[in-house]
C-alpha positions as CSV (number, residue, x, y, z in Angstrom):
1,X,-9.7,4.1,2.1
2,X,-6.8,3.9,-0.2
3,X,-3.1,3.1,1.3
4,X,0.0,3.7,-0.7
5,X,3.5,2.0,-0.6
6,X,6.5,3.3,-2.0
7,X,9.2,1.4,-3.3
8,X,12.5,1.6,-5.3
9,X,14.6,4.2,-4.0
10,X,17.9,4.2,-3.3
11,X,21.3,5.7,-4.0
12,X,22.7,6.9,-7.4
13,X,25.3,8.8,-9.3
14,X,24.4,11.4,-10.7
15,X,23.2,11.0,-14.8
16,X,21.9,7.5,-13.8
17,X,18.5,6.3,-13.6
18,X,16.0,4.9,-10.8
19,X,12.5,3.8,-10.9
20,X,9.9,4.0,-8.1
21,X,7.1,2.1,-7.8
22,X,4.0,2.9,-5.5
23,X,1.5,0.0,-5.1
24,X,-1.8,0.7,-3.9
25,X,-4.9,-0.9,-1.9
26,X,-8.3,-1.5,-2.5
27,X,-10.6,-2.2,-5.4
28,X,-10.9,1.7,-6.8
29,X,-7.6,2.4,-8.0
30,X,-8.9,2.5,-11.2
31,X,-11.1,5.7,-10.3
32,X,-7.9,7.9,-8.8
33,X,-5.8,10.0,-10.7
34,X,-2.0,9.4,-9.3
35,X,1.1,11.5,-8.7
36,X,4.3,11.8,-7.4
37,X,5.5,14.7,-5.1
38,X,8.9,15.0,-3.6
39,X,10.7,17.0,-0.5
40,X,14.6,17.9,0.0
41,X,15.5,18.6,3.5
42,X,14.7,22.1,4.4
43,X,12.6,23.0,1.4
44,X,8.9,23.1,0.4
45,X,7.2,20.1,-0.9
46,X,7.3,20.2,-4.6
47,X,5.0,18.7,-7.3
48,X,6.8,16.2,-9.7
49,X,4.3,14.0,-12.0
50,X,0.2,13.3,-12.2
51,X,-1.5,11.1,-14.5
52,X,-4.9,10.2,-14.7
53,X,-7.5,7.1,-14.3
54,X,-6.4,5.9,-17.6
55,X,-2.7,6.9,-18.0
56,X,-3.9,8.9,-20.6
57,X,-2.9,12.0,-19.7
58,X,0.3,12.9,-17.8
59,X,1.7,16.2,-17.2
60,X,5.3,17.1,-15.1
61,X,6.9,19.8,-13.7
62,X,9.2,21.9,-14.5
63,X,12.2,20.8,-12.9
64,X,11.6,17.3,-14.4
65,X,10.2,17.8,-17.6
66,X,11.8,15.3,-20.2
67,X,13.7,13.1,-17.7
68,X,10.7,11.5,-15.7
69,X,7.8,9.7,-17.1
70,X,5.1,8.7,-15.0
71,X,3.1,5.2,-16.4
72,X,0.4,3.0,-14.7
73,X,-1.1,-0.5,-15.1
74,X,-4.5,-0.8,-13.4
75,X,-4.5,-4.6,-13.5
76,X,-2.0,-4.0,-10.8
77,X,-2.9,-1.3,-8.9
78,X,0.7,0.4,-9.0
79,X,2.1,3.9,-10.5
80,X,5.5,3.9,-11.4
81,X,7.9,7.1,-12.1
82,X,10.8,6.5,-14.1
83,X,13.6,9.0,-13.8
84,X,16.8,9.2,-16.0
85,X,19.5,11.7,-16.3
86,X,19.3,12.8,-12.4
87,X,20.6,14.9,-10.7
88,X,22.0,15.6,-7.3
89,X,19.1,18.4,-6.5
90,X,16.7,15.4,-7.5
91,X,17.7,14.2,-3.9
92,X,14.6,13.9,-1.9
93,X,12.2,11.9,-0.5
94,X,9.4,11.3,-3.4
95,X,6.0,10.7,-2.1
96,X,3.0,8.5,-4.1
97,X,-0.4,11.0,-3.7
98,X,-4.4,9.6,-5.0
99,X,-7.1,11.8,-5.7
100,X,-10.1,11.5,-7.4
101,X,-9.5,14.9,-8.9
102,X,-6.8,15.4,-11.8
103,X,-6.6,18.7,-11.1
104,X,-5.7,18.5,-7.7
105,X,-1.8,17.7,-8.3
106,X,0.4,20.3,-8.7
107,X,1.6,23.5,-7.0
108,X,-0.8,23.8,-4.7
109,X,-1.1,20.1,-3.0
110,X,-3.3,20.6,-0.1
111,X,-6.7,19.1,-1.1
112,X,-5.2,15.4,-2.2
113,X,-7.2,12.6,-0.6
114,X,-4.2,9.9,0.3
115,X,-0.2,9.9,0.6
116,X,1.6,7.4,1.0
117,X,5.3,7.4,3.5
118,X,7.9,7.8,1.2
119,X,10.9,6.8,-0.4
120,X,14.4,8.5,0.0
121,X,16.0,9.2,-3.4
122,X,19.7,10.4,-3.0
123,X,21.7,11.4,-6.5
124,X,25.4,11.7,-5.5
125,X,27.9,13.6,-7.3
């Protein structure tokens, strides 16, 4: 069982920059590929960053292509997404996701193993 924890969201204006960690349990993280997902009220939930075991490999989408970067350190279990130039439709809440499975983060979001609660990310004008 892994359990996530979100942290370092908040409130900013618009072209700043914010970075989120998510810290997970137990002794595997090392084995899980990692991602970030986020939701806006009323709209779908939409894939935002994966990276693998290693940190590696990282891939984005669209929406935050060359603004976010997603990193990891094993040694301490966490992910981290740092996100500069946003904007206020980057208002949401962004959720830390583990899978074993690189290939399960992106579009279609069903299969992932663990989420973790959420952090609220608000991008004022």
């Amino acid at each position: 069982q892994v359990q996530l924890v979100e942290s370092g969201g908040g409130l900013v204006q618009a072209g700043g920059s914010l970075r989120l960690s998510c810290a997970a349990s137990g002794p595997t993280f090392s084995n899980y590929a990692m991602g970030w997902f986020r939701q806006a009220p009323g709209k779908e939930r939409e894939f935002v960053a994966a990276i693998n075991w290693s940190g590696k490999i990282t891939y984005y989408g669209d929406s935050v292509k060359g603004r976010f970067t997603n990193s990891r350190d094993n040694a301490k279990n966490t992910v981290y997404v740092q996100m500069n130039s946003l904007k206020p439709e980057d208002t949401a809440v962004y959720y830390c996701a583990a899978d074993e499975a690189l290939s399960a983060f992106g579009p279609n979001y069903d299969g992932i193993d663990y989420w973790g609660k959420g952090t609220l990310v608000t991008v004022s004008s």
